[in-house]
C-alpha positions in Angstrom: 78.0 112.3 79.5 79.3 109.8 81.9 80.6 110.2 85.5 84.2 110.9 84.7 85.3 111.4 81.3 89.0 111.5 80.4 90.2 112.2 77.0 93.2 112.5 75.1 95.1 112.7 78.5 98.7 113.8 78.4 101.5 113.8 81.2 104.4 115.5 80.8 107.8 115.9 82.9 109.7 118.5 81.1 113.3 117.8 82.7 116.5 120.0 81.5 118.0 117.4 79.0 114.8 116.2 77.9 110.8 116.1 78.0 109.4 113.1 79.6 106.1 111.7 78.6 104.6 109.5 81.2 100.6 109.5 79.8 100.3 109.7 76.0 96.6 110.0 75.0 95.0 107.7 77.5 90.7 107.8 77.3 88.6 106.2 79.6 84.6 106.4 81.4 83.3 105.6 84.3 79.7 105.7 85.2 77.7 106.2 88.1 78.5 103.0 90.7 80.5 101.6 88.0 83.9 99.7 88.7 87.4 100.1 86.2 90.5 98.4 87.0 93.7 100.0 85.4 96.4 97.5 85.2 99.7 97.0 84.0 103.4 96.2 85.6 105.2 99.0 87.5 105.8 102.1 85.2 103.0 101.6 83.1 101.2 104.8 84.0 98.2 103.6 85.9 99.3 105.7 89.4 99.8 108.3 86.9 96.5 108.4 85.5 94.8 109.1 89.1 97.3 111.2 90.1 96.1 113.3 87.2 92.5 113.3 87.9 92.6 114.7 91.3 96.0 117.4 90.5 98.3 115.4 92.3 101.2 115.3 89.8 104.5 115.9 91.8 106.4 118.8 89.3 107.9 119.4 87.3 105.5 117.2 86.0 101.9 118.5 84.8 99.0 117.6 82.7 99.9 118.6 78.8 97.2 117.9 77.1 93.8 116.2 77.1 91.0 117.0 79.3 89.4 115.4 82.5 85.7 115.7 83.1 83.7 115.2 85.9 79.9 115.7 86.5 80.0 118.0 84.0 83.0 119.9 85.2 86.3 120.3 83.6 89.0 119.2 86.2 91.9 119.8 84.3 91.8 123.4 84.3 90.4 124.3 87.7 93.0 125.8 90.5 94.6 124.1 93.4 92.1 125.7 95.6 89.1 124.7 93.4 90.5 121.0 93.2 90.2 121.0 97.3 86.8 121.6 96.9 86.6 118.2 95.0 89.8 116.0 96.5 88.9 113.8 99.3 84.8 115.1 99.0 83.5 114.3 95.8 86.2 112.4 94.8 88.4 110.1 97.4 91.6 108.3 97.5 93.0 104.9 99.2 96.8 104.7 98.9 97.8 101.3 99.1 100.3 101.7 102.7 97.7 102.8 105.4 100.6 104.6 107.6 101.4 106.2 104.7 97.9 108.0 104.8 96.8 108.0 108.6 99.0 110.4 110.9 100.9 108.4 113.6 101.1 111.2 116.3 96.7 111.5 116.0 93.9 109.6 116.8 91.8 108.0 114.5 88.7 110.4 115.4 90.6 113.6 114.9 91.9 112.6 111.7 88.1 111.5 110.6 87.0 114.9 112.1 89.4 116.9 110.3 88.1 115.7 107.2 84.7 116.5 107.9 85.6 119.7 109.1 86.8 120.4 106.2 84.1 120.3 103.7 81.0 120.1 106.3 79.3 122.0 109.1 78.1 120.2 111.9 78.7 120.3 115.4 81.4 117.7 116.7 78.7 115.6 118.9 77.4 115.2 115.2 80.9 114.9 113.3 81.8 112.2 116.1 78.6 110.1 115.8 79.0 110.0 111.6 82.3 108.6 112.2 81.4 106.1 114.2 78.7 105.0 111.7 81.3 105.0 109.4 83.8 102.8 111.1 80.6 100.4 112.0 79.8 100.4 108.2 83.6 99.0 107.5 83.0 96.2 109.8 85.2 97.4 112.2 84.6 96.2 115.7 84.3 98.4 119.1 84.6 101.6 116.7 84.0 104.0 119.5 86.9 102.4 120.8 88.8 102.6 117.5 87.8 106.0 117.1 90.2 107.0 120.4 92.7 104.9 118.9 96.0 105.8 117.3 97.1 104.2 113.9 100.1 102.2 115.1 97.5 100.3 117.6 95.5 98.4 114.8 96.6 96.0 112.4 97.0 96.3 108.9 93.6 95.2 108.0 91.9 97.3 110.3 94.1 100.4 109.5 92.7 99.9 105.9 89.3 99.5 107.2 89.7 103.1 108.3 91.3 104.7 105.3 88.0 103.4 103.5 85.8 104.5 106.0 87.5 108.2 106.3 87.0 108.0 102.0 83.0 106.9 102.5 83.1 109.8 105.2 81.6 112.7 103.0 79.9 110.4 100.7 81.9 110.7 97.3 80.6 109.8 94.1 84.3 108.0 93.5 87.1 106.5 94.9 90.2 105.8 93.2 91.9 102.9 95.2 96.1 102.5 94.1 97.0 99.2 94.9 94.7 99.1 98.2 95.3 95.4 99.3 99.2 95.2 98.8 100.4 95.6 102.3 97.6 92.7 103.7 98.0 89.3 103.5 96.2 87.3 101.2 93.1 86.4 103.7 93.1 90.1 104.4 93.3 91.1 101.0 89.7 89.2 100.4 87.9 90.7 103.1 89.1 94.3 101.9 88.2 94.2 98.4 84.5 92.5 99.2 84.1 95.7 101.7 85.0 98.3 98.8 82.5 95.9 96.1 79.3 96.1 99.1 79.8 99.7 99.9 80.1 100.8 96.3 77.3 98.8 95.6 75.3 100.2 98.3 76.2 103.8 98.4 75.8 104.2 93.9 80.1 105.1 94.7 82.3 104.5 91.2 85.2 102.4 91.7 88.6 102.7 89.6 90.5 100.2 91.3 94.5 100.5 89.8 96.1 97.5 90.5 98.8 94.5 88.8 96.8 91.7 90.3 94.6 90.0 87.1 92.5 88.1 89.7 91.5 90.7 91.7 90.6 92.8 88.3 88.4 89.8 87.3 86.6 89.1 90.7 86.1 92.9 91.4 85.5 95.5 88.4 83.1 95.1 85.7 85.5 96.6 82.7 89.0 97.1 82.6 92.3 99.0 80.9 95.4 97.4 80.2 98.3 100.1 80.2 101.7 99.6 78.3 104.2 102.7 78.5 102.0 105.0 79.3 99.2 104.4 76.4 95.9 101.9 76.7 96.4 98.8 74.9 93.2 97.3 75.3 90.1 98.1 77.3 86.5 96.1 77.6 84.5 94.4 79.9 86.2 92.7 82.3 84.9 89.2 81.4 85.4 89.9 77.8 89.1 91.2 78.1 90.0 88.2 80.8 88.6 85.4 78.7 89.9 86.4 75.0 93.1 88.6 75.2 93.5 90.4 71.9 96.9 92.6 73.0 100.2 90.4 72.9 100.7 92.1 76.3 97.4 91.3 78.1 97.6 87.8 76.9 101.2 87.5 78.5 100.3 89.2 81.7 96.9 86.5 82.1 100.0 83.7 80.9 102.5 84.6 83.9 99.4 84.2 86.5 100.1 81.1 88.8 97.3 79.5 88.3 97.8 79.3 84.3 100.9 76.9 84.6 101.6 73.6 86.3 102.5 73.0 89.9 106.0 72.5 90.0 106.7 74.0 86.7 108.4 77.2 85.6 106.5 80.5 85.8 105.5 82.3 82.5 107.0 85.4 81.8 106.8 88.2 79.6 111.0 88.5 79.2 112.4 91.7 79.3 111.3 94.8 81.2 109.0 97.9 80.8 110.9 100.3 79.0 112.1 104.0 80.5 110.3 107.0 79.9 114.0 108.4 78.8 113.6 105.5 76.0 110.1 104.4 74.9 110.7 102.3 71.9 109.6 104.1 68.5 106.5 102.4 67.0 104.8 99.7 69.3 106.3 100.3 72.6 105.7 96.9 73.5 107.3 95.3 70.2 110.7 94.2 71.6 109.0 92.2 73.8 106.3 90.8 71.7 107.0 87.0 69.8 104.5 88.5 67.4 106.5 91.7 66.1 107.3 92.8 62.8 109.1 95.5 60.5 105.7 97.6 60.9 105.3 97.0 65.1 108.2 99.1 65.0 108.0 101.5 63.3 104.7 102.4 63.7 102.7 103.1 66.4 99.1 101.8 66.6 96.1 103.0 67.2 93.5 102.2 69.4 90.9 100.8 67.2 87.5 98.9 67.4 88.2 94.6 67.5 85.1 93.2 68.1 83.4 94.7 71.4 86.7 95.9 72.9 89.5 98.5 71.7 93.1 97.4 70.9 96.4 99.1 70.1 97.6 96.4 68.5 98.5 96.0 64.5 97.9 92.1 64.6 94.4 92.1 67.4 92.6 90.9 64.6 94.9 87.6 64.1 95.5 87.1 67.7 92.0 87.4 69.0 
């Protein structure tokens, strides 16, 4: 059995007019110091999917069906206090707005120290000297003098550098990173994600790094999931999926990248938008947008299936490949 196993999941947000499906049979792996990226455009259910696997669904929202497995555990149906036992130790989480995570009004220290002291014993000499070894491993420089800093007296890049040190802190097996370079800028953004590729490389840590940027995906995770409406499209190995798109969608998110049209010119663009969760098309949810839809893309709804040595939702993969 791999690492993590997630199948059939299901998210639900039964609301009084209606009941909202945000996940709809989504199935990945990840394996011991491997690396996933989930993309997708905004909506798509890749937040969604993490959320999940650590019991962070806001209600009314909850998982309603599927199951999540990790290290031969069953996640899905363990209680909030159970999950605490795994959040943050076993498996960690960087948001993608470092002041969102870090609390302005505490050091950097006592927030590291908290989170030791929640899952370990050791004596704060000890709790104080692992954080500092932590802060050193993220590059960060003077961290005995970050450690008695405050949040709002770093910069972005460093704040970051400190989220991913306080999730190295109790050496987790993975960490789910949401969008973890957004707020940087683009020199920034480099340095960042070759941190998170060393230390998961160094530490044996599993990476499932959710994103919308296609280069980052490509330079940083070894397979990948392309999510449409809350459903995989396509998933493979990174290189495979990047090189020959075989989902209308993946092959017009690669299309709209910068870099794929001519300085000067107009920017591809998939047209319209991702669809609602109050009104998921019937069939294909991706067929009003597709230029290769037909009476059968909407009407029916396919199934992830086997096209060469990747999986596609898509009735015409074979053509389009």
């Amino acid at each position: 059995m791999a690492l993590l196993e997630v199948r059939g999941l299901e998210v639900a947000f039964p609301l009084r007019a209606a009941r909202l499906q945000a996940l709809r049979g989504v199935d990945f792996t990840l394996e011991e110091g491997e690396r996933l990226g989930i993309v997708g455009e905004s909506g798509a259910g890749k937040s969604m999917a993490a959320y999940a696997i650590l019991n962070l669904i806001s209600e009314p929202g909850r998982i309603s069906g599927g199951e999540i497995w990790f290290d031969g555990q069953r996640l899905d149906t363990l209680s909030n206090d159970e999950m605490r036992g795994i959040r943050g130790n076993r498996i960690a989480m960087i948001f993608q707005d470092p002041m969102m995570t870090l609390n302005p009004v505490l050091t950097v220290g006592t927030q590291m120290i908290e989170c030791l002291a929640a899952h370990r014993t050791m004596s704060e000499a000890q709790a104080q000297d692992l954080c500092i070894a932590k802060l050193r491993e993220v590059a960060i420089p003077s961290p005995e003098a970050r450690f008695n800093a405050y949040p709002h007296e770093l910069s972005g890049g460093l704040r970051q550098r400190v989220v991913i040190a306080i999730a190295l802190l109790l050496d987790p097996a993975i960490i789910i990173a949401d969008e973890p370079t957004t707020a940087l800028d683009v020199t920034i953004q480099a340095e960042i994600m070759g941190l998170m590729m060393e230390l998961c490389d160094n530490h044996r840590v599993g990476l499932i790094l959710i994103t919308h940027d296609l280069a980052v995906v490509s330079d940083v995770t070894q397979k990948m999931l392309v999510m449409y409406a809350g459903r995989v499209v396509e998933t493979g190995t990174t290189a495979q999926v990047i090189a020959r798109p075989a989902h209308p969608y993946t092959r017009g998110l690669l299309q709209s990248l910068p870099q794929k049209n001519t300085a000067g010119g107009m920017l591809n663009q998939i047209p319209g938008t991702m669809p609602s969760l109050a009104a998921v098309p019937s069939g294909c949810a991706f067929h009003p947008r597709c230029e290769h839809t037909d009476a059968r893309c909407s009407s029916e709804l396919p199934q992830l299936r086997a096209v060469g040595r990747r999986m596609v939702s898509c009735h015409h993969a074979e053509a389009l490949k």
